[in-house]
N, C-alpha and C positions, 0 to 999 in steps of 0.2 A: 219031739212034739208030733202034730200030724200029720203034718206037711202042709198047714196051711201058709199061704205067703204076705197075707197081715195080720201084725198084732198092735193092739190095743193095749196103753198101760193105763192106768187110774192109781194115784200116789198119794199120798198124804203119811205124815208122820206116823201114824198107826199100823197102815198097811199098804199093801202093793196090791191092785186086783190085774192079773196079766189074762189078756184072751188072744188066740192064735182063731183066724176064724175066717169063711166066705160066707157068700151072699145066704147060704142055709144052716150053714152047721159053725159050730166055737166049741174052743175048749176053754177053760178058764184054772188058772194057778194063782192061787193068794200067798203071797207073801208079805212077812210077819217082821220088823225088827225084833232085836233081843228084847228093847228095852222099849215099848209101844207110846209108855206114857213115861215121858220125861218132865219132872217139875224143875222151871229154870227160877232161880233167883238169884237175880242183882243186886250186891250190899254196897251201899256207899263206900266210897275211899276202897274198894276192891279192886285186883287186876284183872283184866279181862272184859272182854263182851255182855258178861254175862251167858251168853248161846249155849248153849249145849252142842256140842262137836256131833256131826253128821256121823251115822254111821253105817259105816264102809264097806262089812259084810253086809246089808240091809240092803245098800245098793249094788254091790257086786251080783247078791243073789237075783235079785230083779234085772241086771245087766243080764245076766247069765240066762234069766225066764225068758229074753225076745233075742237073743244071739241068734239063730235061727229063721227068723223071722224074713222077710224080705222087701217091707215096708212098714212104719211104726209111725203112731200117732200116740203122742204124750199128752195125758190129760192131768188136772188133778187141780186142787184149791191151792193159796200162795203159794209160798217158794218152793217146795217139795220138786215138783216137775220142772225146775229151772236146775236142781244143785243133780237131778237125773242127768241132764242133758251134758251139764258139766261135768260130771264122774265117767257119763259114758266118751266123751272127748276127751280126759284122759287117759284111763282106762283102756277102754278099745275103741280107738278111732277109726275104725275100718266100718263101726255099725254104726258110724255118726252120720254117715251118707245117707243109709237108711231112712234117718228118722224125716218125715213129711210134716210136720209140725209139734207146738209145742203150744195146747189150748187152752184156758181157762173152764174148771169144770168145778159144781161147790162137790156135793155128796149126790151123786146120782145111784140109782138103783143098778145093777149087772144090766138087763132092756135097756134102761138109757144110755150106757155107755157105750152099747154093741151100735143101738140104733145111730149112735151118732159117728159110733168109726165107719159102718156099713155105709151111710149117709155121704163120709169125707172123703169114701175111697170109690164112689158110685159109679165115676165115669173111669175108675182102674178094676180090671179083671184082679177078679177077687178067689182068683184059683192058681195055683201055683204053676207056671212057664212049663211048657210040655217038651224033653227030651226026646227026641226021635232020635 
């Protein structure tokens, strides 16, 4: 990425919008499941949930879009941003430290999502820790 040191995720079954970004500048990575639109149907006297099984590579790759990151704010409408949280805990628990929270968001435009990680991360320097 750029080296920026927070990202923004926004999730929903359709896609993933990832932004790596400070107070002026973002980059942004959309990622896609395989399968965007899943139709679930429930039959009587059936086994199962019904659910459609989460999928893995869908969240590995959005795991993989904020590995790098050095502080994360998960946003997104129902459960979506909940079964992230839990993939990335088991998965790689080393970036679960990371994450600063886990927020309720419906369909905001790219602006509103920056505006509001910009916003959550205000009183945190929003530039990557300087190696001398």
């Amino acid at each position: 990425m750029s080296g920026h040191f927070h990202a923004v995720v926004w999730i929903d079954h359709h896609e993933a919008r990832v932004f790596h970004f400070n107070a002026s500048d973002s980059d942004k990575i959309t990622v896609h499941p395989k399968d965007p639109v899943r139709h679930i149907h429930h039959k009587a006297n059936s086994i199962g949930s019904g659910h459609a099984p989460e999928d893995q590579e869908f969240l590995k790759n959005v795991t993989d879009a904020v590995a790098d990151a050095g502080a994360i704010l998960i946003t997104g409408p129902a459960g979506e941003k909940t079964v992230l949280m839990e993939h990335i805990g088991r998965h790689a628990p080393a970036l679960k430290s990371k994450i600063k929270a886990v927020e309720p968001l419906d369909h905001p435009t790219d602006g509103e999502i920056l505006a509001l990680a910009r916003k959550f991360f205000k009183d945190d320097h929003q530039e990557p820790p300087r190696v001398n």
